[in-house]
N, C-alpha and C positions, 0 to 999 in steps of 0.2 A: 504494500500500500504506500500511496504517496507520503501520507501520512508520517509516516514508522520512520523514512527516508530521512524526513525532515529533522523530526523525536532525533536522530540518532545524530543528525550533522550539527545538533545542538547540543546534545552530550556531548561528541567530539570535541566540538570547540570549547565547551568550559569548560573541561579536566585540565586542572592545573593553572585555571585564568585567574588571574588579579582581580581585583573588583571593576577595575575600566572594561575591560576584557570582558568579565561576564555583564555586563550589562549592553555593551554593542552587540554582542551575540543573543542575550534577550529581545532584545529590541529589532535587530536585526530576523531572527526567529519569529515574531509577532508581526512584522511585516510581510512576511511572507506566507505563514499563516492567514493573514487578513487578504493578502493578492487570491491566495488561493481558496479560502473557505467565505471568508465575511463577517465572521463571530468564531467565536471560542466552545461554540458548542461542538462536542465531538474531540476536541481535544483531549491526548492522553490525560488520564489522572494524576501520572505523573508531571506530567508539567506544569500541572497548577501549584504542585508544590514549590518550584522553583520562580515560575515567574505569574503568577496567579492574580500577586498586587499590580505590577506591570500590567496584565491584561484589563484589569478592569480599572487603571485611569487611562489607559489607553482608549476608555468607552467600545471595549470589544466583549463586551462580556452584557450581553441581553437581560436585563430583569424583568 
């Protein structure tokens, strides 16, 4: 799944990232998430652990 691709090139990139680092890579991560879905729905469950707050002042996250 496209999905998983994505999940995974984001774990990639923040093993071992600094705090600058892991948040271009969130960010970066949530844009492309939003090119390709529109919201946060459907999103691993793990990723809301990591970038969760990101998502919803991102206003990507539907209530």
């Amino acid at each position: 799944m496209k999905n998983d691709r994505l999940a995974q090139t984001f774990f990639d990139e923040i093993q071992d990232a600094d705090e600058a680092a892991f948040y271009q890579a969130a960010h970066s991560f949530l844009n492309l998430w939003d090119y390709e879905y529109g919201h946060v729905t459907g999103m691993p469950n793990e990723m809301h652990q990591y970038i969760g707050q990101l998502a919803y002042d991102s206003e990507l996250v539907e209530e």
